[in-house]
N, C-alpha and C positions, 0 to 999 in steps of 0.2 A: 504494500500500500504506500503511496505517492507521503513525503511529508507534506506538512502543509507551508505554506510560503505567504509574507503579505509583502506588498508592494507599497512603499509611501512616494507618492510625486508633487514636489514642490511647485508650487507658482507662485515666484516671490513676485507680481505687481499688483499694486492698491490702488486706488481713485488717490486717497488722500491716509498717512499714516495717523493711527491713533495715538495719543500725550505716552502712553502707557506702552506701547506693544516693543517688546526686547529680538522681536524673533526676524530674520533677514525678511524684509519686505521694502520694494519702494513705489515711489509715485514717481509721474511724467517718465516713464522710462519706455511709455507702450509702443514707442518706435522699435523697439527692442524685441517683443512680441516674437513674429515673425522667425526670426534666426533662431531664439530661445528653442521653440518648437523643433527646430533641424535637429538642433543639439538635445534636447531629450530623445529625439526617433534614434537618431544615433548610437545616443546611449545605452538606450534598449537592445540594440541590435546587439552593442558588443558585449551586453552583461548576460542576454537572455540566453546563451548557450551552456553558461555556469550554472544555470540554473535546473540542467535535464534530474528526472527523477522526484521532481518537486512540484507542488501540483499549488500554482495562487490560489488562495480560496480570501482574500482581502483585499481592496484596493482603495486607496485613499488620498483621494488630492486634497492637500493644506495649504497653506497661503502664511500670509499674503491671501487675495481674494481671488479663489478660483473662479466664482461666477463671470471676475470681470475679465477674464482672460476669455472668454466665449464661449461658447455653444459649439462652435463649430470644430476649433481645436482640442476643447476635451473631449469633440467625439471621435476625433483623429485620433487623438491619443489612446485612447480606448482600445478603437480597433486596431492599433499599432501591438495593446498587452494582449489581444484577442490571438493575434498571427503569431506573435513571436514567444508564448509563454502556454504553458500548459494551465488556462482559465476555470475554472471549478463552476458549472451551469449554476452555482447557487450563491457564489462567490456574494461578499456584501462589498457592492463600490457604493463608496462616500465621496461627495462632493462639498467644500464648504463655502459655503455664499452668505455674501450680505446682503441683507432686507431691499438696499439702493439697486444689485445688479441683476434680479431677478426679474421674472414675468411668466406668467402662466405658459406660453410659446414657446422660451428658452426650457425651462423645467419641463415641458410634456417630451421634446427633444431628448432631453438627457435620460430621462427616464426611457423609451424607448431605445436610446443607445445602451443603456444595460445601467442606469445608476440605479441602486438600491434603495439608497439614503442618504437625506440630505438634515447639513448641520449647519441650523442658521445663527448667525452672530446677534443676537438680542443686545445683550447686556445689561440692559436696563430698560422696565417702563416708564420710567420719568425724565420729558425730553429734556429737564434742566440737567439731570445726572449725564444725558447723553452727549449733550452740550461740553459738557465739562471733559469728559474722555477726547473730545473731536472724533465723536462718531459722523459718519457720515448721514445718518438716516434718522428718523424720528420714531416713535412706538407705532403710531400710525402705519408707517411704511411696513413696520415688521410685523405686524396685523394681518393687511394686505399680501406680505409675502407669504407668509399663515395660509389663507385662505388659497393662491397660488399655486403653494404645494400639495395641498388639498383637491383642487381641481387637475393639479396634472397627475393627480390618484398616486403619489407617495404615499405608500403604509408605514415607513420608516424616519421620523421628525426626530431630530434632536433640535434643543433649544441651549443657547449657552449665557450665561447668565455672570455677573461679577459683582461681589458684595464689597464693602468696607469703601466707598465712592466719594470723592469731594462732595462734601455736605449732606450727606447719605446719614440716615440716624435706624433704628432697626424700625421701624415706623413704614418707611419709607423701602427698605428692606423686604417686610412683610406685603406690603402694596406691589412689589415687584413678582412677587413669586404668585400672589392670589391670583395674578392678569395674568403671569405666562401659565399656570394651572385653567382660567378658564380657554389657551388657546390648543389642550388635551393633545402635547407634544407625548409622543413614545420612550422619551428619552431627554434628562436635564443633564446637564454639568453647570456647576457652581463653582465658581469660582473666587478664593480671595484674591483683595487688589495687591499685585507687590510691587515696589518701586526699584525699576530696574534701573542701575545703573546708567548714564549717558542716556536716559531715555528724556522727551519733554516734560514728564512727569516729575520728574528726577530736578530738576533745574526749578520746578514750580514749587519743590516740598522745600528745595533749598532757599529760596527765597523767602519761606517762610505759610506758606499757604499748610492749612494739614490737615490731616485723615483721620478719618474713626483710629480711634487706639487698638490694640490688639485685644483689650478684654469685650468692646465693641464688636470690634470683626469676632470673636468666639461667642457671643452671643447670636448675632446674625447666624452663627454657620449652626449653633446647636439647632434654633427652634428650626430655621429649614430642614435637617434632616427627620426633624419629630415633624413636621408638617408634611413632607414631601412622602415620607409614612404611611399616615391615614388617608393619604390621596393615590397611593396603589405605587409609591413610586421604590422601589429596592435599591439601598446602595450601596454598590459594589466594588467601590474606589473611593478612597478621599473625597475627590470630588463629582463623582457621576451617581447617576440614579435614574434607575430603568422600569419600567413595565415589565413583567415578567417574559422572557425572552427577545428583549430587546435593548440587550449590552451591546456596548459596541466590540463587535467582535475583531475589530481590527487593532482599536488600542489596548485590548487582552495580550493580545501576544508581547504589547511591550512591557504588562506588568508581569505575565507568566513566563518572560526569558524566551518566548519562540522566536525561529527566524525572519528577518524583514529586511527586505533592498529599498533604501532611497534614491530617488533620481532628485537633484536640481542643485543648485550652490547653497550650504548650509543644510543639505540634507544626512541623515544620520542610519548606518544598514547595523546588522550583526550579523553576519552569514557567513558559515562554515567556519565558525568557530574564533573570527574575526570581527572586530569591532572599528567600522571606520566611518568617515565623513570628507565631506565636501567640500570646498573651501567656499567661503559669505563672498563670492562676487560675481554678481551677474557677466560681468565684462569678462573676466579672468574664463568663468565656468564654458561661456560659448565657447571662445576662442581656444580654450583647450582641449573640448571635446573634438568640436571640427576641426583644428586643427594637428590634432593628435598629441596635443602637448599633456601636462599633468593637473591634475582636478584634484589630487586627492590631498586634504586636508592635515589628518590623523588618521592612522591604522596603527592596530595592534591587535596579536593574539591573545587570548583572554584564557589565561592557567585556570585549573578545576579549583584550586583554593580560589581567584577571586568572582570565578561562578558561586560558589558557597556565600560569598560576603551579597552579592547581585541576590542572591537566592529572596536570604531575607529581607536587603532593602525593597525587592521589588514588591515582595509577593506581599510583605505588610501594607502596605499602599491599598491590598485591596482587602473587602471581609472576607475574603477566603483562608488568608492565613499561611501561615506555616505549617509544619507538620514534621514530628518527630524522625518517622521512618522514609520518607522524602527526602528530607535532609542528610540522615545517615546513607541511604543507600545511592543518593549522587553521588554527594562530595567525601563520603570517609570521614566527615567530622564528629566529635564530639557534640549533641547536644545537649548535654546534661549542665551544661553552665549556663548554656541558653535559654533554659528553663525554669532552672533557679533564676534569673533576672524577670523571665515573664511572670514567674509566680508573684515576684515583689510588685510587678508593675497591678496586675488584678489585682491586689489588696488595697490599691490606688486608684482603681477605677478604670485604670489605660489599657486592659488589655482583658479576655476571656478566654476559655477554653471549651472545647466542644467535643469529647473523647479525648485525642492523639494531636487534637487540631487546639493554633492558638491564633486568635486574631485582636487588631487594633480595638476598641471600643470608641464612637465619636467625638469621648473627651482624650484618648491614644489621639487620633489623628489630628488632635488641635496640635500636639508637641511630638508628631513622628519625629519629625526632622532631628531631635533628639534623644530618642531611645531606639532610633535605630540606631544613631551615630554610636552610644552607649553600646546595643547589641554587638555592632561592627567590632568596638574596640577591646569587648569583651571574647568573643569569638580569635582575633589575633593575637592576644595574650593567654588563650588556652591550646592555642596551638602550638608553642611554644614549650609549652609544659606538660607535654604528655604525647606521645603517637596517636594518631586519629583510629576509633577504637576498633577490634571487628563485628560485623553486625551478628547480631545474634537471631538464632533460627525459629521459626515457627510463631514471630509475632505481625511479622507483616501481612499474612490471610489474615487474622482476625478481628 
């Protein structure tokens, strides 16, 4: 049986960047359009033979704003992964679009060329909050886009959402999430706001302008997950929450360590045991794929000891957890000091157990960032101090 494979394809252009967004995207570059397109076909050509044996069942264009790159080229592109890669007939392709570059016409399109589901950039239903990000669009708009995806018969919505917002109070919080609930999306992500580095955002806080504090943003994030709850929604990640069979199955694989190819500049693969990326420039990314020059950013092989460390930072991220005999029978590690820390963290609130399984608890994922760091550092100093043990028999069937 084929593995399974996902595909991530970048398209870094936006109409207009948002104060906030840290991730490679730019504006006025659409002259650029055009060639970008060679160089991803290209790309494909020369990656997709790496790939025999392997069967995509994922595909996913991010942004930067895939809508606004067209209709016409992601259905090129499409049929480019259709020809040159082994496509799974059930495969889920994701599109992400903003509320501005949509229309009923565009979306019946896509949907027809094989997209599955589509994830709209909401953020906010309050157009002063949206204002304040430099979103390009108003609630209104994304109403509309709502509707949209609804008429071009998507069964597959996600909505993306961002709490802790200049002048955002949980008030206002709560008003955001009750409207994207009455637009009965299959799938939320929540987001808290972070101020990235060099971003406009970044330059606003330094001037002095400021944001909900973090015991704010943890408030926000609690009662969303207690609401988004009793409204049918399951969460399955930090920050996502689904209708019952409709996780995204594509950014699964990046929390469960399975394989994934990116195409575009700033895009990020893990495949055959290798972990590499792109270089962030559009200029640089054409000219050296067409031209045969070098694209590649960072590569490195990834040793089974710091699979073991990925293990936990990933898999905690989502409510699935960890798992005792998972862990021993990957990586040969020790869990038993691992578990001795989880046990501390439940008597604390941050963490549960479920038989063999251990996962984050809502108030865990407010301070992941630090008790995985803690697990990580704990796991490297037990390694040290003993051989990784042998498994013992006859407790993994039961």
């Amino acid at each position: 049986m084929a593995e399974k494979l996902g595909l991530y394809i970048h398209i870094p252009f936006c109409r207009s960047k948002c104060d906030y967004c840290d991730f490679y995207s730019l504006s006025g570059q659409e002259g650029r359009m055009d060639d970008y397109q060679k160089a991803l076909i290209t790309h494909m050509k020369e990656t997709a033979p790496q790939t025999k044996g392997y069967q995509v069942d994922t595909v996913y264009f991010g942004g930067g704003t895939p809508s606004f790159y067209g209709q016409k080229r992601l259905h090129a592109l499409l049929r480019t992964v259709g020809k040159l890669f082994d496509l799974a007939k059930d495969a889920e392709i994701t599109v992400e679009c903003n509320p501005d570059s949509v229309d009923r016409q565009m979306l019946t399109r896509l949907r027809r060329a094989g997209v599955s589901r589509i994830s709209l950039g909401v953020q906010s239903a309050c157009d002063r909050e949206l204002s304040s990000l430099r979103r390009p669009h108003t609630f209104l708009q994304a109403q509309q886009a709502v509707s949209a995806v609804r008429s071009a018969k998507f069964k597959n919505l996600s909505l993306d959402l961002i709490y802790g917002l200049p002048g955002q109070d949980l008030s206002g919080w709560q008003d955001t999430v009750e409207q994207v609930l009455a637009l009965s999306p299959e799938h939320l992500s929540c987001y808290g706001l972070k101020v990235e580095p060099g971003t406009p955002l970044d330059d606003r806080v330094v001037r002095g302008e400021t944001l909900p504090n973090d015991d704010a943003q943890a408030d926000m994030y609690l009662w969303a997950v207690e609401r988004l709850a009793q409204a049918g929604y399951r969460q399955y990640e930090i920050s996502n929450f689904a209708r019952p069979g409709c996780q995204s199955r594509h950014n699964l694989k990046y929390w469960m360590g399975r394989p994934y190819i990116g195409f575009g500049p700033g895009a990020h693969s893990d495949f055959g045991g290798r972990r590499y990326s792109f270089i962030r420039d559009l200029n640089g990314y054409i000219s050296g794929i067409l031209g045969g020059g070098t694209v590649i950013d960072q590569s490195e092989l990834i040793p089974q000891r710091e699979r073991g460390g990925e293990y936990l930072m990933l898999r905690l991220r989502t409510t699935r957890g960890v798992e005792e005999w998972e862990y021993r029978r990957e990586y040969f590690m020790n869990f038993d000091p691992i578990e001795q820390r989880l046990e501390e963290y439940e008597r604390q609130g941050w963490a549960e157990r479920h038989d063999r399984r251990w996962n984050l608890t809502p108030k865990g994922f407010l301070v992941s960032n630090q008790l995985i760091c803690d697990l990580l550092s704990l796991q490297e100093e037990s390694e040290f101090k003993a051989p990784p043990p042998r498994l013992k028999q006859g407790r993994e069937g039961n």
